[in-house]
N, C-alpha and C positions, 0 to 999 in steps of 0.2 A: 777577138776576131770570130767570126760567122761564117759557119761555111752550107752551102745545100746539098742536099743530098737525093734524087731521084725514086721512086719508089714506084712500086710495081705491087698493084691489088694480093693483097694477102688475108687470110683471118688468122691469129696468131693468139694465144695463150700467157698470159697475165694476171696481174694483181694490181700492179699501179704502172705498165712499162706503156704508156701513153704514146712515149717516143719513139716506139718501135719500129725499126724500118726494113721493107724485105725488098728484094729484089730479085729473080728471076723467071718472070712470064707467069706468074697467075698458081703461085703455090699456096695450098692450102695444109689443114692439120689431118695429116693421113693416118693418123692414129684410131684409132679403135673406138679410143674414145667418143663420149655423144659431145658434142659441142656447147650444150646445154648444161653442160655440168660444169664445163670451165665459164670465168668470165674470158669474152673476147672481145678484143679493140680488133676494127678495121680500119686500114691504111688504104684509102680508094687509090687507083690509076691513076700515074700521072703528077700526083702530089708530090712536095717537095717538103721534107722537115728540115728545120733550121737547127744547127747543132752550133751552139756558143760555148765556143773553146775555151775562153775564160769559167766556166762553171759547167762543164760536159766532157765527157772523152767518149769517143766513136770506138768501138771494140768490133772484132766480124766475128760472126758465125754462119762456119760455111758446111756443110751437111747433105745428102743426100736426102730429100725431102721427095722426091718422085723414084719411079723405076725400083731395079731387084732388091735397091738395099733401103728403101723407105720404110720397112717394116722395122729394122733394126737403128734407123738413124735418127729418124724424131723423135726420140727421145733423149736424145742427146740432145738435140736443140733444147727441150723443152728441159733438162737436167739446169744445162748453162743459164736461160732464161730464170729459171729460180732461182739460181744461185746468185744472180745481177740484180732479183728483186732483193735477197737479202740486203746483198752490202748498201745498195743504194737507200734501204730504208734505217742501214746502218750511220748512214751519213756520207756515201761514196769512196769514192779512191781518189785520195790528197783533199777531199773537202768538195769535188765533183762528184756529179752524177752519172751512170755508166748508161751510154744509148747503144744498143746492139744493132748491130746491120748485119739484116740476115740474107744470106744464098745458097741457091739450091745446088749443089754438085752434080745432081741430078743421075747419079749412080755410072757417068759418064768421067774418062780421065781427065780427057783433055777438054772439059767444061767444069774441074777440081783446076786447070793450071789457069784459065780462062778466068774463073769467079776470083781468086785467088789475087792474080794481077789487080782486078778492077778494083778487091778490098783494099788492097796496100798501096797504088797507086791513083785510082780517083777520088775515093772514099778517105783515104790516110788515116784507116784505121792505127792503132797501136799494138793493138795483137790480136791474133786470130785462132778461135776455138775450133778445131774442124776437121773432117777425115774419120773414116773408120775403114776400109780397106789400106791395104799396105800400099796396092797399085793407086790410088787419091793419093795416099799421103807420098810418092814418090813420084808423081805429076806435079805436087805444089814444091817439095822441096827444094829447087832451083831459082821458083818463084822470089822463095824468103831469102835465100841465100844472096842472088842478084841485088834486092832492092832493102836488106838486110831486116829484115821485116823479121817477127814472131811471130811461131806458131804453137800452138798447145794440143798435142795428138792426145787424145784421151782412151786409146783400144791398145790391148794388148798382139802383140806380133813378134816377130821370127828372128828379131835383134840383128846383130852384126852391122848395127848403126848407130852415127852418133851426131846430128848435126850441130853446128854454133845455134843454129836461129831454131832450134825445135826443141820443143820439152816434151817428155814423153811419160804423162802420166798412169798409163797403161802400164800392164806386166811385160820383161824382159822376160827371156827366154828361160830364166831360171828361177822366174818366179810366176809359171804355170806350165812350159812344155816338158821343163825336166822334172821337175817333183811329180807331174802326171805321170810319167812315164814307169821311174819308180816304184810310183806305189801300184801302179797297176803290174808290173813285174812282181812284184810282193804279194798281190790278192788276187788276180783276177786273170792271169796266165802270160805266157812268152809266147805265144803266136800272134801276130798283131796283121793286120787289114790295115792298108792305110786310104783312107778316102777324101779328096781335097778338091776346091773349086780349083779351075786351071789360071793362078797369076802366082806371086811372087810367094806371097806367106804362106800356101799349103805345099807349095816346093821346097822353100828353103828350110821351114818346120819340118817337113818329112824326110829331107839329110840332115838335121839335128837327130830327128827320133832316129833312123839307121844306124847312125854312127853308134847313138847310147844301145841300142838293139845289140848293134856284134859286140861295142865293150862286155855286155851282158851275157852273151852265148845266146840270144833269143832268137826267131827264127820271122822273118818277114816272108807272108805268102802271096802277097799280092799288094801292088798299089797303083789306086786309080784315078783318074783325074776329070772334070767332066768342066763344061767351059756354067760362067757365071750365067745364073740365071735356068741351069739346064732343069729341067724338070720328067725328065724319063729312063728312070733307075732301074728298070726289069733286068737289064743289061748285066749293071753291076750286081744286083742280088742277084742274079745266076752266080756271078765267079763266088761271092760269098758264100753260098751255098756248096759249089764245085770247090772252095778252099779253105773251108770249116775252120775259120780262126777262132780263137779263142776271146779277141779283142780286136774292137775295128775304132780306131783311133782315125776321128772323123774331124777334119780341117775345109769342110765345107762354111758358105758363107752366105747369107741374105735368105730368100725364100726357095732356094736349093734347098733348104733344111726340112721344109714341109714336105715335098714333093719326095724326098727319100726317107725321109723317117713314116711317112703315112705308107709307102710302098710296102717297104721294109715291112709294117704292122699288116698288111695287107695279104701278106708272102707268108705271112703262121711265124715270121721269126720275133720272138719276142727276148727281153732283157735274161727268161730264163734262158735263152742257145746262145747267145754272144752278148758281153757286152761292148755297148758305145758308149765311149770318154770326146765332148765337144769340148771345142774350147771359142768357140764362137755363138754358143746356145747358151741366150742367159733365159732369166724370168719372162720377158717381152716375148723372146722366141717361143716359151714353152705355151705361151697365151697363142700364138698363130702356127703352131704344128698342134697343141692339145696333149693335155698331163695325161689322156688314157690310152696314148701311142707311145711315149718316153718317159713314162713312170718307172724305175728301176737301171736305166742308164744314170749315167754321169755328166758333171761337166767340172773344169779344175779353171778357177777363178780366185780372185781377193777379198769378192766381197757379194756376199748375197741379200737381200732381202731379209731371211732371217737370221742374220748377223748380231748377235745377242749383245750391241754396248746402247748406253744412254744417248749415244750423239744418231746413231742409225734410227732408234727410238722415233727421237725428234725429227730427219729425215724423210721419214718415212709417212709419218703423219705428215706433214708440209706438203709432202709430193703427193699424196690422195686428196689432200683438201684444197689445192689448184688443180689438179687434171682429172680427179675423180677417183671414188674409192676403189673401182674399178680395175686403176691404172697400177702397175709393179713397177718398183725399182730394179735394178740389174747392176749388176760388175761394171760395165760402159758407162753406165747411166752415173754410178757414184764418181768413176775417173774424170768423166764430164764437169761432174760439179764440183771434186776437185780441182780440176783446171784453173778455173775461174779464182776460186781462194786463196791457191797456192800464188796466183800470178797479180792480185790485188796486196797478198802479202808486203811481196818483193817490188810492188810498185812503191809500196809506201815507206818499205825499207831504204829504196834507194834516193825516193826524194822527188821520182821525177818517173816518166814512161818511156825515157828512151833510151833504146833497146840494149842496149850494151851496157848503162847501169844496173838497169833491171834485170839482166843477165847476171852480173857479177852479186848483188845482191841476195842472187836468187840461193845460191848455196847456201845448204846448211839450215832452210826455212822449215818449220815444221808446223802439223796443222792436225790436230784431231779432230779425223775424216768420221763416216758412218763406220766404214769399215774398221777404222780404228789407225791408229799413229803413222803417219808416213812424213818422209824428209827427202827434199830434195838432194840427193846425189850434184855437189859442184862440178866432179870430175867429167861425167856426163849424163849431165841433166834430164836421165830419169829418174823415178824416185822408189826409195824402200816401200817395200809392201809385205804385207803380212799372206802367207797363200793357204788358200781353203779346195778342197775337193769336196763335190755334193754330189748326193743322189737325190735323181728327181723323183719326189713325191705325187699321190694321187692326187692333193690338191695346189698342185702344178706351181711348189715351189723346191726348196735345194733342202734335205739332211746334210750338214757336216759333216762328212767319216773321219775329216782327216784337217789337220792345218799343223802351219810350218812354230806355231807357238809365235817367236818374234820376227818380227818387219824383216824381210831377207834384201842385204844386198843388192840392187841390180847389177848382175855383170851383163849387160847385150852381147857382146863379143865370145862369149862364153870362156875365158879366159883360165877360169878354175878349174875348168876338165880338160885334162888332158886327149883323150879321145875326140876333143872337137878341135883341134889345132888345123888340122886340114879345111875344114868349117871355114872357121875364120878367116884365115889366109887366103881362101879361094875368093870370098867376096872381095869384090873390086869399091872403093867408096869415092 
């Protein structure tokens, strides 16, 4: 069977994805990159590519390609886009080839629940790579649920979630906001700042850190919240200044990060008077705020750029010699391209792509990532991950100070600590 599928002018980044198809109003690669450096196929307006189900599977990838969070989210396209050149030059999933149908979320919710629909019902894709806010990824979840569709969240968030139809390749709660917190309690002081974009993940993250704060005896001086996209931080560096933390545990998101971290440098305060631990600031970010503003802050992730195994190595080189040498890897950027692996894995485990085999399949898979060994969690289907805190260097990538040694558990629910039981219980699912 043959099915068509619409597309909408795009220029898009490849190696042999000829097939490639985009759809929403005229997105191009916002990336930094020169365009010259990648090879690019154009899909003109209006065309229509033929996708033969006998020898093809339609996958979505749905991403914010325009607006505040473009900066941080194409690269996540462009993560999964390698990852589907691999396997396909592998020989596919079950002996097919993977055609991606790409959309723009557009840094917009309810154009995340919008694209989302159109993937799983007009398009019939099979699963969907996509989201990197917690507020996207909870405008689509209804979506998958309703039409029992897959999705593959690839960013790390605030936990106290577990859907049937979402895999969460991203860090759990206890595998980047409490080991942060930790070891900044241990090195770097108990007065903390908290500063976060105003939606779901810098609130519900900032009553995890509270709660670990009083189990701690630590002392919280202030927490601020500024709406997405805000860009005028004077405000907040006054209370920072008026409330001399020791540590400003920063849950800001998209290009909010430039606009306060340039301030911040602007203001005389540098990593020597506070520091900043992100957990939203990878390699990508530090290329559009700039290593000589956030050199000597932090950020706590699973996996960086210079992540010292064979398989990153390899990685690493792949993703320069498609987007450019230019171009960095990141923590998102690797869970990205785990997605794809982990979920071709379990396709071929289970025989078939639909969704409920390929769910049950899915437990217990494991995959020697860049970052190094991760497995699917059955119970709920996020996966182990190994955690790393860095500091950013002058030439604007991560030091290691610290990692958990083996792949930790995901608990999202935060189940293990005690102190978070109120946490937990308060979220409604």
């Amino acid at each position: 069977m043959k099915k068509l599928i619409s597309n909408w002018k795009m220029s898009v980044v490849g190696m042999s994805l000829l097939a490639l198809v985009a759809c929403g109003g005229g997105v191009t690669d916002s990336t930094s990159g020169s365009t010259e450096d990648s090879n690019q196929v154009e899909v003109e307006s209006g065309e229509e590519v033929e996708v033969d189900e006998s020898e093809q599977i339609a996958v979505g990838i749905l991403h914010s390609l325009s607006g505040t969070m473009a900066m941080s989210e194409t690269s996540l396209r462009d993560a999964e886009l390698l990852a589907i050149e691999e396997i396909n030059a592998a020989g596919g999933v079950l002996g097919k080839e993977l055609v991606p149908i790409i959309e723009d979320g557009a840094s917009d919710w309810p154009t995340f629940t919008e694209r989302a629909t159109k993937l799983l019902q007009q398009d019939q894709v099979d699963v969907v790579f996509g989201g990197w806010t917690s507020a996207s990824r909870k405008a689509m979840l209804p979506v998958f649920e309703e039409n029992n569709g897959l999705l593959f969240y690839p960013v790390q968030y605030e936990g106290m979630e577990a859907s049937p139809n979402i895999f969460y390749t991203g860090a759990a709660p206890n595998q980047q906001i409490v080991p942060a917190v930790d070891w900044l309690l241990e090195n770097k002081g108990t007065e903390f700042f908290l500063l976060g974009s105003d939606y779901v993940f810098p609130r519900l993250a900032n009553a995890i850190i509270k709660a670990q704060l009083e189990e701690n005896g630590a002392t919280l001086v202030d927490e601020q919240y500024t709406p997405m996209g805000h860009t005028d931080y004077n405000t907040v560096i006054s209370r920072i200044r008026d409330s001399k933390p020791q540590v400003i545990f920063n849950t800001l998101n998209g290009d909010s990060n430039v606009a306060f971290f340039k301030q911040l440098s602007d203001a005389g305060i540098t990593s020597d008077d506070v520091t900043v631990l992100s957990v939203s600031v990878a390699e990508e970010e530090i290329r559009g705020i700039g290593a000589d503003v956030l050199e000597g802050h932090y950020a706590s992730w699973n996996y960086y750029q210079t992540t010292e195994t064979p398989e990153n190595e390899t990685f690493v080189a792949k993703y320069k010699e498609v987007y450019g040498e230019e171009r960095v890897t990141g923590d998102p950027i690797e869970a990205a391209y785990l997605a794809v692996h982990l979920w071709a894995l379990a396709v071929e485990a289970a025989g078939t792509t639909e969704v409920d085999a390929v769910k049950a399949a899915a437990a217990g898979i494991e995959f020697e990532g860049p970052g190094g060994p991760v497995k699917v969690d059955g119970d709920n289907q996020h996966i182990y991950k190994t955690v790393r805190i860095g500091e950013v260097t002058a030439e604007g990538q991560f030091n290691e100070v610290w990692d958990s040694g083996d792949p930790v558990k995901p608990d999202p629910f935060l189940e293990g600590y005690e102190w978070a039981s109120g946490i937990s219980s308060s979220v409604a699912q």
